[in-house]
N, C-alpha and C positions, 0 to 999 in steps of 0.2 A: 470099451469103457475109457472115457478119457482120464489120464493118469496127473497128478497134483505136481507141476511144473516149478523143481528146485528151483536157486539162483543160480548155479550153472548153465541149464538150460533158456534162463527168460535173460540175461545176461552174456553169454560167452563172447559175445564181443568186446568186453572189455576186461576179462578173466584171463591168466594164465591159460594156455592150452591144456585141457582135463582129457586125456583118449576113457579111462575108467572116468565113470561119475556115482560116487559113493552120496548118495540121498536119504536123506528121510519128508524131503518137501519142504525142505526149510524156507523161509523170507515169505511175500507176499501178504506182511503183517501190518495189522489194520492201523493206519493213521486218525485216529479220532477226534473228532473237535469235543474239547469241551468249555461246556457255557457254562458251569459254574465256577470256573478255575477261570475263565474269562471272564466272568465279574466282580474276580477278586482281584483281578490286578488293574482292570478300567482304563478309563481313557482311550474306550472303544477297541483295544487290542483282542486279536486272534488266537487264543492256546491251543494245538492240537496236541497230542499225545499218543507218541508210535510205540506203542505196546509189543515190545520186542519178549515178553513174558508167553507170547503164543506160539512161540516156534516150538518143532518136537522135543525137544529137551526142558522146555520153561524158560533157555535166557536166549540175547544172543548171538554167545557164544556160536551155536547152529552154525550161522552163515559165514564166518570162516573156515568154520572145521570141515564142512563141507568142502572144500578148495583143497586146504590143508592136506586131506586124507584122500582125496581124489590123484591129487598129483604125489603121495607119497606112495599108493597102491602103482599108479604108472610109473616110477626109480623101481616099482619090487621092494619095498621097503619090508625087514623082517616083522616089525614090530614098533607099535606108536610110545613115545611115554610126555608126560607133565607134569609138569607144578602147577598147584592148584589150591586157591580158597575154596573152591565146592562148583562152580559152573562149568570150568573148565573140563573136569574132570569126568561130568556127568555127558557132559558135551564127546570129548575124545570117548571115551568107554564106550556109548553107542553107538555112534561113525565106525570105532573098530569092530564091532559084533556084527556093524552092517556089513561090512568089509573081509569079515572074516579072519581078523589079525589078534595078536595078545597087543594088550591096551596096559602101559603099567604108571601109577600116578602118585606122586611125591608128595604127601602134604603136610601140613602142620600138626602136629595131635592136638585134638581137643580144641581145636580152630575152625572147623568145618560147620555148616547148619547141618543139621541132621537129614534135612530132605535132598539136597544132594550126594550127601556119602550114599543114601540109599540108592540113591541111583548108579551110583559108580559102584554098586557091588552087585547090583540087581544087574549090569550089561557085564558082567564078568572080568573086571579091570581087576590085576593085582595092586593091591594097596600098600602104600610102606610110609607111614606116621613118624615124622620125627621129632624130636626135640626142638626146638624152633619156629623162627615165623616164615613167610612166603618167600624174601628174598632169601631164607637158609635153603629154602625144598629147588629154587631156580638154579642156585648153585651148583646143587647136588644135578642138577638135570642137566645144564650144561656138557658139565664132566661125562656124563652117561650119551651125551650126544655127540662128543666128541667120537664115540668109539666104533659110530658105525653100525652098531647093533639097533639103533632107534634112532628113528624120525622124530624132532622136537614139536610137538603141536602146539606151545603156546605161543602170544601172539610174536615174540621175537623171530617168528616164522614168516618170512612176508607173503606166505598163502593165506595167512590167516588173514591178515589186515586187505587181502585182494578179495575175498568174500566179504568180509564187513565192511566195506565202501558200497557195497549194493544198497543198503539201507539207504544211505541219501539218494541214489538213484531213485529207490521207491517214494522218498515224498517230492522230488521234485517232477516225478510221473503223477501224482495224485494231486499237486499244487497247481500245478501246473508252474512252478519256479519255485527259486529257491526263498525257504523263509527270512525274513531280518535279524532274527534271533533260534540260534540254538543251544540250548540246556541240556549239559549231560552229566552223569555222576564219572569220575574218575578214580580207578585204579592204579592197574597196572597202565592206564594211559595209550592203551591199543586204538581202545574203539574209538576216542577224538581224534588218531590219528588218522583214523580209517575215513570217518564221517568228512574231514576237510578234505581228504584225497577224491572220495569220492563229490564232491560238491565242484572242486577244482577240474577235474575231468569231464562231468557232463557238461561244464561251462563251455571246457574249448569244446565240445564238441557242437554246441550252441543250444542245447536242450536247455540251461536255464539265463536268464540274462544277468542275472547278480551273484552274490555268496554270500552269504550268512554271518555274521557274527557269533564265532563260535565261544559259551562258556563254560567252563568244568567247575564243579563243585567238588571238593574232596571234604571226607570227615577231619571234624578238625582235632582229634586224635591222630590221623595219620593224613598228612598235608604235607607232605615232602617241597612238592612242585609250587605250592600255595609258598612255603618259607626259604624257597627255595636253599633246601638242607636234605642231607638222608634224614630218615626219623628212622631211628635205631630198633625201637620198641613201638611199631605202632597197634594203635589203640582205640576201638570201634566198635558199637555195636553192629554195624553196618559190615559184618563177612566178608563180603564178594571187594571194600574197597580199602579193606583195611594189610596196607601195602606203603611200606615203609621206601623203597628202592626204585618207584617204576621202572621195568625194562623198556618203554617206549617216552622218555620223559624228555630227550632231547624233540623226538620228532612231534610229541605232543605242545611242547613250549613252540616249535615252529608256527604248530598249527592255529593255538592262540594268537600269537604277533601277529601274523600274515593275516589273520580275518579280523584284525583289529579285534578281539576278543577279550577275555581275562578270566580268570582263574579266580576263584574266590571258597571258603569254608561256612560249614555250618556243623551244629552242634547234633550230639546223640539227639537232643531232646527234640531239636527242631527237627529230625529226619523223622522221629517215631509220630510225632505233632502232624509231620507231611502224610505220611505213610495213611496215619487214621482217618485224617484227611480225603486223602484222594480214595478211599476204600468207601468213606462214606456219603460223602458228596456227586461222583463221578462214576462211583461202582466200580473202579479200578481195582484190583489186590496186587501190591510189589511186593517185593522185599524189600527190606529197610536200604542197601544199597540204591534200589533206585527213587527211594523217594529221596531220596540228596538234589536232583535237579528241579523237583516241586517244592523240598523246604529252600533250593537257592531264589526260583522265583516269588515265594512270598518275599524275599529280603531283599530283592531286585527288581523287584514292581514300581517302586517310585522313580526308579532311575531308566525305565522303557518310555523312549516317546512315544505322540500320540496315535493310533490306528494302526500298528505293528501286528505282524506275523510271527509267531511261537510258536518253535516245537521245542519239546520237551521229549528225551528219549528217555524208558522207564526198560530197565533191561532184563530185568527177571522174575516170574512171578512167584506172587507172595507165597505159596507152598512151599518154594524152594528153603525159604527160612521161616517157618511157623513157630518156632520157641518163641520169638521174641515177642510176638505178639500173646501168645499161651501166658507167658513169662508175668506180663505186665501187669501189676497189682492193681486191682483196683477197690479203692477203702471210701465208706460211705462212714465219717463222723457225726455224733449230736452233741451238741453242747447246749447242755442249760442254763435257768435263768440266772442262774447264781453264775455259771460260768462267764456270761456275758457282760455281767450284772453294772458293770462300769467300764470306761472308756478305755482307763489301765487293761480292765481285764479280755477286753473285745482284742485289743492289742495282743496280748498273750496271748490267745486262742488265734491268732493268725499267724504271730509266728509260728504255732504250732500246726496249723493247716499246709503251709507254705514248706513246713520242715519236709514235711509228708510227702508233698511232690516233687523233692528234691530227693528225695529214696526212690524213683522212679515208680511215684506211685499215683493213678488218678484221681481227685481227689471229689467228692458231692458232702458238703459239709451241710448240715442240717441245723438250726439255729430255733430256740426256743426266745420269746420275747425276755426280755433285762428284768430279773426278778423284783418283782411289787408291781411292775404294768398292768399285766393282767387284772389283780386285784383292786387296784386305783381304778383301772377301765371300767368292771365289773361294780365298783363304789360309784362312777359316776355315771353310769345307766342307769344305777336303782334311784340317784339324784332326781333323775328325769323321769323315771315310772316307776308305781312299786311293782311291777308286773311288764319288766322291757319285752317288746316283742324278739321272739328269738331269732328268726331273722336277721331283724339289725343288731341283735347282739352280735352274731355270726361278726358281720360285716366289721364293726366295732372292735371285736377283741383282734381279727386277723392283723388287726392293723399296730399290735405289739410286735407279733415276729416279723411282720414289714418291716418295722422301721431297725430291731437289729439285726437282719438279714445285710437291709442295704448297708449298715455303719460296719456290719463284720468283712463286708466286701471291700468298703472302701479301705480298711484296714489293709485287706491283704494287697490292695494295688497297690497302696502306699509305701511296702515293701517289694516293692517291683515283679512281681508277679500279676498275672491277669484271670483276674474273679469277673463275675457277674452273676448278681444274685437274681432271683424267682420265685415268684410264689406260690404256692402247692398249686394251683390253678395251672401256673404257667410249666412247671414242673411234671404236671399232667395227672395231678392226683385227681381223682373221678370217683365220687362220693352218693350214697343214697342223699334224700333230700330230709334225712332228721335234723335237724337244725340243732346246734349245741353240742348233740351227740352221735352223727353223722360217722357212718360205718364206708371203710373204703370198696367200692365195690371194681374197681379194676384200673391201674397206674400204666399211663404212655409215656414211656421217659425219653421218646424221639429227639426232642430238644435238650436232654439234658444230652448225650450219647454224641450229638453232633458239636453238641461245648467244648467235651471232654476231648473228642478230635480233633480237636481244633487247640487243645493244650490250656483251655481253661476250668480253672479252681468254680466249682457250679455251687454254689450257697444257696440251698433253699430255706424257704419261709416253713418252719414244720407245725404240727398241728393244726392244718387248715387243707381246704379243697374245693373243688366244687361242683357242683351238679350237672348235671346233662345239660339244663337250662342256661348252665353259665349263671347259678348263685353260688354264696362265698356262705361254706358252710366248714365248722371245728367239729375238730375228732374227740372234746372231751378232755379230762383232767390225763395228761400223761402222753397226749398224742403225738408231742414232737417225738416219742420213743417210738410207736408207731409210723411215722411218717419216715423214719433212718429206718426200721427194720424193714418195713414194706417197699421202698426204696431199693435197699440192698437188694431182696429178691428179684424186684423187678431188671437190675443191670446185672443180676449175676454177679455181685462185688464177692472178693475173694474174702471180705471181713468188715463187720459193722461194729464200731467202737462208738460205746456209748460213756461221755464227758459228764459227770455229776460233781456233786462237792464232798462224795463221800469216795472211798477209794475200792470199791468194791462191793459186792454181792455179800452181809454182811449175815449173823447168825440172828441176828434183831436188831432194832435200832441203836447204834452205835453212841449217837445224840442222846440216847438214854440210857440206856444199858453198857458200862463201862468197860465192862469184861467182854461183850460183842466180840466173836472171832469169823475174821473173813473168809471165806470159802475160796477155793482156789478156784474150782468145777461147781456144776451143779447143773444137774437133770435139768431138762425143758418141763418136766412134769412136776418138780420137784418146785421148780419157779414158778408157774402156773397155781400150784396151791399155794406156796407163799402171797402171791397176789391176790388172790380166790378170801385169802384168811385177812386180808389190809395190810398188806406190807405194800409202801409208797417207791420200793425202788424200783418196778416194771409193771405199768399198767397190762392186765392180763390178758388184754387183744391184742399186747402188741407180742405176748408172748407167744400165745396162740399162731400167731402172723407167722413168727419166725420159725416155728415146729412146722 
């Protein structure tokens, strides 16, 4: 049986001498082209994407440690230890299990993604949590390295950084040269060291004829090397790069100048923007960490000339940190016609949509026509027939929450945010053919889902849809309620908030009844009869919908 050929073995000519070789088949990871990530950045340009998320641990990390721990079993080494945001950790713990050695690892409390701590307890590493961020746990390892009793695995090891130069071997083996541009996220600032060495080396050795322009992106919570400053406290959703101190930050600022390179930041939101992105576009899953080098190239796309080569290395896969994506709210609003009702008030309601996504929350905001439209509409149909066909009413009325769909959109652009509204149609609501009163019989929300990834505010047109046939058919007095609740189930939103002119789910009508007191709760069945009996504040299908 032939056996899965580590980077030790398909490499050792250009590796430290290894006599043990501690494997698990790391490297040998797939270089991808992708064409929808090349059509976002145009101008005929090439993106591939080296999916370093499929080495045996998820990042990688692998293909140093593999070097690392090979040459630290040949010294006889007693025992491995690190510091660690979460790859490193999950990285050494396995290599030592394979190895046979105790594995011990330093980290931050309460700093790690949950899918790599799992791993570092799952290969039998002892754990020691401290108070602190990553450059407090390096410190502490240092010291403990000093003493003899442990091999340091992380990358200030330069076995590490002699495995992780294999990766540019690998795409200038699959390119057949080296790319124009490279996109990496940056941490601790190992692996752009590793990546130029390796690129520098296959050259003399004349396997590629150029070098790359190497760029690193760091969060702009922690961008040390970007402000060039320590960042004392840094600050990220992004785990794996949220590293205030780099230990490799001299050899990494080398590696930028020397390939004519740079350094640049981007934001939590742009990484989570990239993340949902390349997951849904491309079928990639990272962790927020490496979607830093896809949120750098959307904001680097104008500045690639034309017909260029891109790679983009994405380091770890998205399992490794699943909170964040778990994490992220996503809220499906309606607002009525009274909410809309004028141009002040459309304003207000975007500020208020706009607040929403700045809580780090997705936002599909649902829009009923500008109160009295509908009713004018419905006066001037009867103008034209005493008996309008319902059809074209259909077609007629949809064209109130058209138009403040599109005005609530442009609102929210106006505050610098980016909307694009839709109309139930376009939104994917799929309707029986009753005309007027038109029952939803199944929602594709495809196009909204790749909005929302992409970091746009999605404003649909509510109380409308339409049929198999592609006719424009309404759900009926109340259906913008319908069309937010239905909605919601269909994306699975964490919570559907429904905007009225009243402030709640009241005991009767408030407009009439003075002493009216507002419910805090109230039963789905409880609401259901209230509608059942003519209470105006949830039409009963859409209750129904949402039980």
């Amino acid at each position: 049986m032939k056996r899965s050929r580590g980077v030790i073995e398909r490499f050792r000519e250009f590796l430290p001498p290894c006599n043990a070789i501690i494997s698990l088949g790391e490297g040998n990871t797939p270089l991808i082209f992708a064409p929808k990530l090349s059509a976002r950045v145009g101008h005929d340009c090439e993106v591939f994407i080296k999916n370093e998320g499929v080495n045996p641990t998820g990042s990688f990390k692998d293909r140093g440690m593999t070097v690392a721990v090979s040459r630290a079993i040949d010294r006889g080494a007693p025992a491995l230890i690190c510091a660690s945001t979460g790859n490193t950790s999950a990285s050494a713990a396995a290599y030592a299990a394979r190895a046979g050695i105790p594995c011990g690892v330093v980290l931050p409390a309460g700093k790690i993604a949950s899918g790599k701590l799992v791993q570092a307890f799952a290969h039998g590493a002892t754990i020691v949590a401290i108070d602190g961020n990553f450059d407090d746990a390096l410190r502490i390892v240092r010291q403990l390295g000093e003493q003899k009793e442990f091999v340091i695995v992380n990358s200030i090891n330069p076995d590490r950084i002699a495995g992780q130069k294999t990766a540019a071997f690998e795409i200038i083996d699959d390119l057949g040269n080296a790319p124009d541009f490279h996109l990496l996220p940056v941490g601790n600032a190992g692996n752009i060291t590793a990546y130029w060495a390796g690129y520098q080396e296959y050259k003399s050795q004349g396997r590629s004829a150029k070098l790359p322009a190497v760029i690193g992106f760091q969060a702009a919570g922690a961008a040390p090397i970007f402000h060039d400053k320590i960042v004392a406290k840094p600050e990220t959703i992004a785990s794996a790069i949220r590293i205030g101190n780099p230990a490799s930050w001299k050899e990494a600022r080398a590696a930028l100048d020397e390939s004519k390179g740079d350094v640049d930041v981007v934001t939590d939101q742009e990484i989570l923007a990239a993340q949902s992105w390349l997951a849904c576009n491309e079928g990639i899953f990272v962790e927020p960490a490496s979607a830093a080098p896809i949120a750098g190239l959307f904001k680097w796309s104008q500045k690639i000339p034309q017909g260029r080569q891109i790679v983009c290395t994405v380091t770890g896969h998205g399992l490794k940190d699943p909170d964040v994506i778990q994490n992220r709210i996503g809220i499906v609003q309606k607002y009525g016609g009274t909410s809309v009702g004028s141009a002040e008030r459309i304003r207000n309601v975007a500020k208020r949509i706009v607040e929403t996504q700045r809580e780090d929350c997705r936002v599909v905001a649902i829009i009923s026509a500008m109160a009295g439209v509908t009713d004018e509409l419905i006066k001037l149909a009867h103008e034209m027939s005493p008996d309008p066909d319902k059809r074209e009413l259909d077609v007629l009325l949809a064209t109130g929450e058209n138009a403040a769909t599109a005005l609530t959109a442009m609102a929210v652009n106006a505050l610098g945010a980016r909307a694009i509204s839709l109309t139930g149609a376009e939104a994917g609501v799929l309707t029986n053919r009753i005309h007027t009163k038109a029952r939803i019989a199944n929602i594709s929300p495809k196009q909204i889902q790749e909005l929302l990834a992409d970091d746009y505010i999605v404003v649909v047109a509510g109380f409308q849809g339409q049929t198999a046939e592609g006719e424009t058919t309404t759900l009926g007095r109340g259906g913008s309620d319908l069309t937010a609740i239905a909605l919601a189930g269909a994306l699975n939103a964490d919570a559907c908030q429904i905007f009225t002119d009243v402030d709640g789910v009241f005991t009767c009508d408030p407009r009439v009844v003075t002493d009216a007191k507002k419910l805090d709760e109230i039963a789905y069945d409880e609401l259901l009869e209230m509608a059942g009996a003519g209470s105006k504040v949830m039409q009963s299908r859409a209750v129904e919908f949402a039980k």
